[in-house]
N, C-alpha and C positions, 0 to 999 in steps of 0.2 A: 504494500500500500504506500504509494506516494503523496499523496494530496486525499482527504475526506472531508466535509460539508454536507449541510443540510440539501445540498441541490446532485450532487454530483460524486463519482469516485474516478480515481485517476490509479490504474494497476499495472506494476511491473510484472509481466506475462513470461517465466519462464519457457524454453525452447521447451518441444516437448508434450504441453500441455495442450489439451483443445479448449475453445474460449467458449462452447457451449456444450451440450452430452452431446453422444455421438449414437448412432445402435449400436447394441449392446450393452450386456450389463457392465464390459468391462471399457466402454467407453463414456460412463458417468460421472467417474470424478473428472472435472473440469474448471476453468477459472469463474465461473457465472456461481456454481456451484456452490464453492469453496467459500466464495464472497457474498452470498446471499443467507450462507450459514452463519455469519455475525450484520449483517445489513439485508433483512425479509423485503425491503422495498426496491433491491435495488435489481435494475432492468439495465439489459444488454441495449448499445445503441451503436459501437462497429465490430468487426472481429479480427484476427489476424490468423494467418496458417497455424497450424498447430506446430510445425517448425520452425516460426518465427519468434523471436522472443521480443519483447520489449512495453512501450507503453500502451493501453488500452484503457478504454473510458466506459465506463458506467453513469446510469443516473441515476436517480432516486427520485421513483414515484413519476405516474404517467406522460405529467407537463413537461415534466425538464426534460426524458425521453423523446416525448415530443419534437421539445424545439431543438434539441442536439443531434436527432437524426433527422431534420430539417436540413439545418446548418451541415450537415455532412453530405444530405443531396444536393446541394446548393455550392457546392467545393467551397464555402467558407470556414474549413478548419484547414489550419497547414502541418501539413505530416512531413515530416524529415527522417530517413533511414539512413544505416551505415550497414555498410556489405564489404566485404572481402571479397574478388575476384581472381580470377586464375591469369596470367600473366600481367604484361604493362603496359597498362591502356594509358595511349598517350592523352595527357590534359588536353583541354576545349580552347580553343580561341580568347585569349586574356581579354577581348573586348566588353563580354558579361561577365567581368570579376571569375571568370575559370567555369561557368556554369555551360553544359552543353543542350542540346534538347533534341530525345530520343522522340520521334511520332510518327507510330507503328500500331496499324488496327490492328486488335484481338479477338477471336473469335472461338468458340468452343469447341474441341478436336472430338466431336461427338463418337467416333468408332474406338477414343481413347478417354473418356470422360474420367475422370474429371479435367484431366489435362488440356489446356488452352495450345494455342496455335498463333501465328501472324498470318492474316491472312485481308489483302489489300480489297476484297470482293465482299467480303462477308460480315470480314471484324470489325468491330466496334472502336471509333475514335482513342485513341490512347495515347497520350505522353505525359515523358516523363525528363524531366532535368536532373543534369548528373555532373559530377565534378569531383576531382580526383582531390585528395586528401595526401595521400603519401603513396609512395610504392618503398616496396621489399625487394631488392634484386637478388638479394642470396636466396630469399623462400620464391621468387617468380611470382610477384601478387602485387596488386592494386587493392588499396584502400579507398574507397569511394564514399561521397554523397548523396543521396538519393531524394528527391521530393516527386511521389506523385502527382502530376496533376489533376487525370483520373482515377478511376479506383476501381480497375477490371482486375480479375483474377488473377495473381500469379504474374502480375503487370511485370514488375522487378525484376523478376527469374529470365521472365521471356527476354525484357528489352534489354539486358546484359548480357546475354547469350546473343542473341540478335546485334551486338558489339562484336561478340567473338571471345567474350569476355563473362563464362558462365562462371556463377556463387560456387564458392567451397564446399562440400558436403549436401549439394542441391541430388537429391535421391532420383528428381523427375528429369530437368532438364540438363543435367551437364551429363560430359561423356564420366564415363565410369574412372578412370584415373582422377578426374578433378571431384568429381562423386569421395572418393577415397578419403581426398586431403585434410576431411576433416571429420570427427564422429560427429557435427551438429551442422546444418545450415548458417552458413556465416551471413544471418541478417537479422538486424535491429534495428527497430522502429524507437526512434531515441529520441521524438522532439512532437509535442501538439501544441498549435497554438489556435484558439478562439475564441468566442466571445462567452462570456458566464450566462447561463439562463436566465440568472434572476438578480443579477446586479448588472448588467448591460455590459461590463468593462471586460476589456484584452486580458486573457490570461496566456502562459504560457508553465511547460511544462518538460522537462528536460532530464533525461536518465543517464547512467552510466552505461556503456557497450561493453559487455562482459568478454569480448575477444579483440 
């Protein structure tokens, strides 16, 4: 738990975890779960992969549910990710301060579901801004930025592969050696920022990246 109020809950979402039950009985323990066992009011309003870890937003009670998955259909919450990628992706053009911008429709790989696709016919609007943090020459990796600016499936995984440049320990999309390089998906949802339901004002929100 990072932040709690009478309006809202703000949770560090261990990798691992699903952010709601799953079927099965052994896919019930989960972060909605967990969090509703000390907070009875409090409702889910985004989710993140179960192998992604990082920030996730709760609310308490119907209204601020409401207006927080309003504000998240509306892209007025800004989401910031850190990913670890497989070689060294050269930085973007220092014109926007190092920022690049991936946009590349997504569409549903339905003969492989859940698994998404890029696909220029079918899929649905998607980008995403990216910008390089550090690189590791001795391990072959890129530390990157990540802000979606849509919020299609599995956006991140695809439009970094779609670089050439697939996540560490990505199970779906990367080849199997980069698959390897890590026991956990190196991605972290590390930053919200938006407006408070019931005091009108900017908030933000900001975690530690455990890799």
């Amino acid at each position: 738990m990072l932040h709690a109020d009478d309006d809202l809950l703000v949770l560090d979402k261990p990798a691992g975890l699903l952010c709601v039950p799953g079927r099965g009985d052994d896919k019930q323990d989960c972060l909605s779960a967990r969090v509703r066992a000390a907070y009875p009011d409090a409702l889910v309003v985004h989710r993140l992969d179960m192998a992604t870890s990082g920030l996730c937003l709760m609310a308490r009670g119907a209204q601020a549910q409401r207006l927080l998955s309003d504000a998240f259909a509306k892209r007025q919450v800004g989401k910031r990710y850190v990913a670890v990628v497989a070689g060294q992706l050269a930085a973007s053009a220092p014109s926007d301060e190092g920022w690049g911008m991936i946009d590349l429709p997504i569409a549903a790989d339905w003969p492989n579901r859940p698994l998404r696709v890029i696909d220029a016919e079918r899929g649905k609007p998607s980008r995403t801004r990216w910008r390089v943090l550090m690189h590791d020459v001795e391990a072959d990796t890129t530390r990157v930025e990540l802000e979606p600016l849509t919020g299609r499936s599995h956006q991140l995984r695809l439009h970094l592969r779609a670089l050439g440049h697939p996540i560490l320990g990505d199970a779906w999309y990367a080849p199997p050696e980069v698959h390897a390089r890590s026991a956990r998906l190196l991605l972290h949802a590390s930053e919200l920022h938006f407006t408070h339901p019931a005091t009108g004002h900017p908030v933000s929100f900001k975690g530690a990246v455990p890799f």
